[in-house]
Legacy VTK file of the C-alpha trace (Angstrom):
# vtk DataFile Version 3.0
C-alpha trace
ASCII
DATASET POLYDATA
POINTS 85 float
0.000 0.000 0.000
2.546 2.888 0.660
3.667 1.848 -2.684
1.038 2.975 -4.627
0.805 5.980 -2.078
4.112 7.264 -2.733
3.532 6.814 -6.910
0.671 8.924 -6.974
2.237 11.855 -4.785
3.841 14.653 -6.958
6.183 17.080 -5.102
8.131 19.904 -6.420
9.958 22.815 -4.919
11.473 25.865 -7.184
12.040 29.477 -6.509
9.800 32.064 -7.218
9.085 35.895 -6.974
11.309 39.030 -7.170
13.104 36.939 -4.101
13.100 33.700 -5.031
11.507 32.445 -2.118
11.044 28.575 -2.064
7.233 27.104 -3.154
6.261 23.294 -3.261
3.892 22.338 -5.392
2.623 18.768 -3.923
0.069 17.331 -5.330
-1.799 13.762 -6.258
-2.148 12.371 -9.631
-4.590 9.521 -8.603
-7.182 12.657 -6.832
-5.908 15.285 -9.637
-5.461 17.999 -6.712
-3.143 19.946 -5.273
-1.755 22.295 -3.018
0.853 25.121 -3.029
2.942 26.017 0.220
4.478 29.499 0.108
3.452 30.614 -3.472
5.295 34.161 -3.650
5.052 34.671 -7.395
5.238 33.658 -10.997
1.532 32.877 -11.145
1.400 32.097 -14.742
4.418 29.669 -13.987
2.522 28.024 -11.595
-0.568 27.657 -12.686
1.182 26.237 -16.205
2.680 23.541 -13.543
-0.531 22.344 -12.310
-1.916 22.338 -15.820
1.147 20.333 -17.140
0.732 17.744 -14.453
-3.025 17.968 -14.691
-3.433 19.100 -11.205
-6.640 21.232 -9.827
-4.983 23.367 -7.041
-7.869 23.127 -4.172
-5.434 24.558 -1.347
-2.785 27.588 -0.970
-0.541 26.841 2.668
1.258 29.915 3.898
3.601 28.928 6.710
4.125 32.731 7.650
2.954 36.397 6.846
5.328 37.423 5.060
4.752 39.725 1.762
7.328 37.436 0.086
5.092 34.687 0.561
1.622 36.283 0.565
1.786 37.616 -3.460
-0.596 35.094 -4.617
-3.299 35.296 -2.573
-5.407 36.483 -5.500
-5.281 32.942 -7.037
-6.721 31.567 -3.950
-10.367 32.226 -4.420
-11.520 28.801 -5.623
-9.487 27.722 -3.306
-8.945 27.422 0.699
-6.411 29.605 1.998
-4.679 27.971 5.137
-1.834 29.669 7.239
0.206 27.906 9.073
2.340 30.274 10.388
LINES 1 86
85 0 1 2 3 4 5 6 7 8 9 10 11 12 13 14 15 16 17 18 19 20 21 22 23 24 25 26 27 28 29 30 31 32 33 34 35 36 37 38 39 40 41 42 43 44 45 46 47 48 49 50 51 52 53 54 55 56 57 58 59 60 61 62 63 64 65 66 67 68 69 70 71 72 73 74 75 76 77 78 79 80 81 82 83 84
């Protein structure tokens, strides 16, 4: 069983925003969601990830206030917004 778990979960951090702040993109290719931890920037770039992979982003995780981290929020409305921080 943990397996098939760990084949069907799709993780992947990269740098985004004027600072290059760290954002994982982890998602599930069996449910076809996802969710984005600490998405600072580059909305078109991420958004073209979770279309490339077929993902439907359902959650946005900020682990702290930060404006760095907080420059997507406006992608979040179809979403829930969590933070962690």
């Amino acid at each position: 069983m943990e397996d098939q778990v760990q084949s069907s979960l799709f993780v992947k951090t990269f740098p985004v925003g004027p600072l290059q702040c760290n954002c994982t993109l982890v998602g599930n290719s069996q449910s076809g969601q996802a969710i984005l931890i600490d998405p600072g920037g580059d909305s078109e770039m991420l958004l073209q990830e979770l279309s490339e992979h077929q993902l439907q982003l359902v959650e946005i995780l900020h682990t702290h206030a930060h404006l760095d981290h907080l420059s997507l929020i406006h992608i979040s409305e179809p979403t829930r917004l969590l933070s962690i921080g």
